[in-house]
C-alpha positions in Angstrom: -7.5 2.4 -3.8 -6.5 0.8 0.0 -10.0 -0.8 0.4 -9.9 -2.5 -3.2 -6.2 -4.0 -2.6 -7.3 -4.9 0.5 -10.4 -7.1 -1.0 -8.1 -8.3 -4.0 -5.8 -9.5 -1.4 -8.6 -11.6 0.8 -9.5 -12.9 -2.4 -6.3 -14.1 -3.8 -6.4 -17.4 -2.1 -10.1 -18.1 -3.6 -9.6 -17.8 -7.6 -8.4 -20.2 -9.5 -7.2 -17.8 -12.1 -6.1 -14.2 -12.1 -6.0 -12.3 -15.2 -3.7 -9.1 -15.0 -4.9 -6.5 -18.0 -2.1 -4.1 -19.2 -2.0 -1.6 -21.8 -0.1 -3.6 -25.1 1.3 0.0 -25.9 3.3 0.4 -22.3 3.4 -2.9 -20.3 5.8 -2.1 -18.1 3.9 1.0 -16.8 0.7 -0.1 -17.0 1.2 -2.7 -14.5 -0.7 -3.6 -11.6 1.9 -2.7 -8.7 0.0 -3.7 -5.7 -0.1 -7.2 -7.4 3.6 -7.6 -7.2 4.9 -5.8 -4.4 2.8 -8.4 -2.2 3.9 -11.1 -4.4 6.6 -13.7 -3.8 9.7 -14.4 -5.6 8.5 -17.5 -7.7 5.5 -16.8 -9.9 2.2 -17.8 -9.3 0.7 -20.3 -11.9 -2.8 -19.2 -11.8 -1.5 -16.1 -13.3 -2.1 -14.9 -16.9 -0.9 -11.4 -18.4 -3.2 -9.8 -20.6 -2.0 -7.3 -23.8 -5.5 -5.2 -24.3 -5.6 -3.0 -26.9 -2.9 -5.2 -29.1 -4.1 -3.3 -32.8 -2.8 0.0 -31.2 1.0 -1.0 -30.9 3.1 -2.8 -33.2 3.0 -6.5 -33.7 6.6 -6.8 -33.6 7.2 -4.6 -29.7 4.4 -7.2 -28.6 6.1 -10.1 -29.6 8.8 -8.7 -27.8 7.1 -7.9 -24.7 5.5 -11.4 -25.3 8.5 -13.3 -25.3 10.1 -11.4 -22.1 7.2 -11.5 -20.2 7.2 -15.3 -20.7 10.7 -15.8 -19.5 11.0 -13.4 -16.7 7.5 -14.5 -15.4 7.0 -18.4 -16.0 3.6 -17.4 -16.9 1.3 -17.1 -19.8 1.2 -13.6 -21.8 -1.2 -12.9 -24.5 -1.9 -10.1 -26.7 -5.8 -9.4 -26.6 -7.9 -6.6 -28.9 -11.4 -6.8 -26.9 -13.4 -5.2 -30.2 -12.6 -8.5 -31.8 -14.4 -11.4 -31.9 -11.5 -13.6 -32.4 -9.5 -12.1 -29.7 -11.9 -12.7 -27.0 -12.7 -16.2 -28.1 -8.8 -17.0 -27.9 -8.6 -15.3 -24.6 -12.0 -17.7 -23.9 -9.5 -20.8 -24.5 -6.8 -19.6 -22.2 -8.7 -19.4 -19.0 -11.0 -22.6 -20.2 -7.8 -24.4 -20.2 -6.3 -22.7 -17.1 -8.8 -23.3 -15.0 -10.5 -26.7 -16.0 -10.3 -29.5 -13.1 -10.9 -32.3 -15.3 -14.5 -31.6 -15.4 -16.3 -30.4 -18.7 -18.8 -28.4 -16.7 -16.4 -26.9 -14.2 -17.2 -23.5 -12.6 -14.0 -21.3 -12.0 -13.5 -17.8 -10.7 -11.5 -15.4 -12.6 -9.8 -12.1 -10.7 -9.4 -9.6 -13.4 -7.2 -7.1 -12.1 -5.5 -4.1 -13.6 -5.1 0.3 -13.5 -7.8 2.3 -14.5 -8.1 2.5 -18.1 -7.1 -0.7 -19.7 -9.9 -2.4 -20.8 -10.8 -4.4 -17.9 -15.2 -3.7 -18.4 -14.3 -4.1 -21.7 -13.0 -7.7 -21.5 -15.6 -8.3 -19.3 -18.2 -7.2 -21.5 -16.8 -9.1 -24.9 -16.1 -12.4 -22.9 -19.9 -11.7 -21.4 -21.7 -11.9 -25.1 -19.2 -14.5 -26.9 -18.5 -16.8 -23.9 -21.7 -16.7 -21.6 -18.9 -16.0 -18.8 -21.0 -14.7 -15.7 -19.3 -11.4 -14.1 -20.4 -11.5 -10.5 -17.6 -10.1 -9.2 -17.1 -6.8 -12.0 -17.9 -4.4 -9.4 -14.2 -5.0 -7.5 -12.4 -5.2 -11.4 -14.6 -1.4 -12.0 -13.5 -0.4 -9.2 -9.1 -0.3 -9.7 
């Protein structure tokens, strides 16, 4: 776990978008802690929290965790299912729009980050075969 904090870390500063997964059932556990015990006090904007398995809690706890996420972090929160099509293409429009630099053809990188367990190949896989997204970097996101 020390050598893949330490290459999320060196690669912080090259992403232009970092997509923490989290279990929708327990946020506040499943939570990436190396992620925020290095972080600062004021949130980082190229950060997006992601809800996987959203049809295994109830809609009203993730509106909940939603809406407090949202105002505690200053960042995006959304509540993802990554067996459904229409999930993943929402979640496709979320990090096209967080990391487009006024280009059309823009190329971005995406960290996905998150514990063992939570989706991450998953995501990776759905986004993969709707979006066309390329996943060069899956082996670090495999390997938390």
């Amino acid at each position: 776990m020390d050598s893949a904090e330490r290459a999320i870390r060196a690669r912080l500063s090259l992403v232009d978008l970092i997509l923490e997964v989290r279990v929708a059932r327990v946020p506040a556990s499943s939570a990436f802690e190396p992620l925020h015990l290095r972080r600062p006090v004021e949130p980082d904007g190229r950060q997006v929290y992601m809800l996987n398995k959203g049809d295994l809690a109830e809609a009203y706890e993730i509106k909940k965790w939603m809406a407090y996420m949202k105002k505690k972090r200053t960042c995006p929160c959304i509540a993802v299912n990554s067996h459904k099509r229409e999930s993943t293409k929402e979640l496709l429009s979320v990090v096209r729009s967080r990391i487009k630099h006024g280009e059309s053809d823009c190329t971005g990188t995406v960290l996905l980050i998150g514990i063992p367990n939570v989706g991450k190949s998953a995501i990776v896989n759905a986004m993969h075969h709707i979006g066309g997204i390329g996943a060069a970097g899956i082996l670090l996101s495999r390997s938390m």
